[in-house]
N, C-alpha and C positions, 0 to 999 in steps of 0.2 A: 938737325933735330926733327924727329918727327911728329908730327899733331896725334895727339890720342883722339879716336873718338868713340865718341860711346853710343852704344843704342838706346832710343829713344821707346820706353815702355811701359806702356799706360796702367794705372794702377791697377785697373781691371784686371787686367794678362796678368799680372804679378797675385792678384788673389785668387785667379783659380790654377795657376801653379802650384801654390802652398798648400792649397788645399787639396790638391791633387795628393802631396808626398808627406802633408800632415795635416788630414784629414780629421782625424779623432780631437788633434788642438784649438783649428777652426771651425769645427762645426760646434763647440764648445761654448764659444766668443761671439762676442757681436759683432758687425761691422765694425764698426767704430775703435773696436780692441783691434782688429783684426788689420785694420789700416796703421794703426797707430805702430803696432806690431815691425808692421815692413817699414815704417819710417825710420825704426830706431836699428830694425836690422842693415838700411842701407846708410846709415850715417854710422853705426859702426864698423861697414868696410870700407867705406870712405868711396858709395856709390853715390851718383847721381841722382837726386831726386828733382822730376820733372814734374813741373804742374802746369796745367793749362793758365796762359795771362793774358791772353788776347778772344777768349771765346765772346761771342755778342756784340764786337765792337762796333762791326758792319754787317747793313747786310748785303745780299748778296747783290740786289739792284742799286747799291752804292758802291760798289766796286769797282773802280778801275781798271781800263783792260791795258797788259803791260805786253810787251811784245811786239 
């Protein structure tokens, strides 16, 4: 069996695509519509919605060197 995997793409990327190929829709909307928008577009193709869950937790003079 093989592992699907998916690319990892930050909401950013994703709102100036859309807005790139529907332009007239999102310049229309707010943010906030316009996030909402791609949430519902990727939950109904049954894509991956990635969100940041570890931003802030260290920083970088806490970090552990691995290797």
């Amino acid at each position: 069996m093989r592992k699907n995997r998916s690319l990892c793409v930050p909401m950013e990327c994703q709102l100036l695509m859309h807005a790139r190929f529907k332009g007239d829709l999102f310049a229309s909307r707010s943010r906030r519509a316009n996030i909402e928008y791609l949430r519902r577009f990727l939950k109904r193709n049954r894509l991956p919605i990635r969100r940041i869950t570890h931003q802030g937790r260290k920083r970088r003079s806490d970090m552990e060197v691995v290797g």
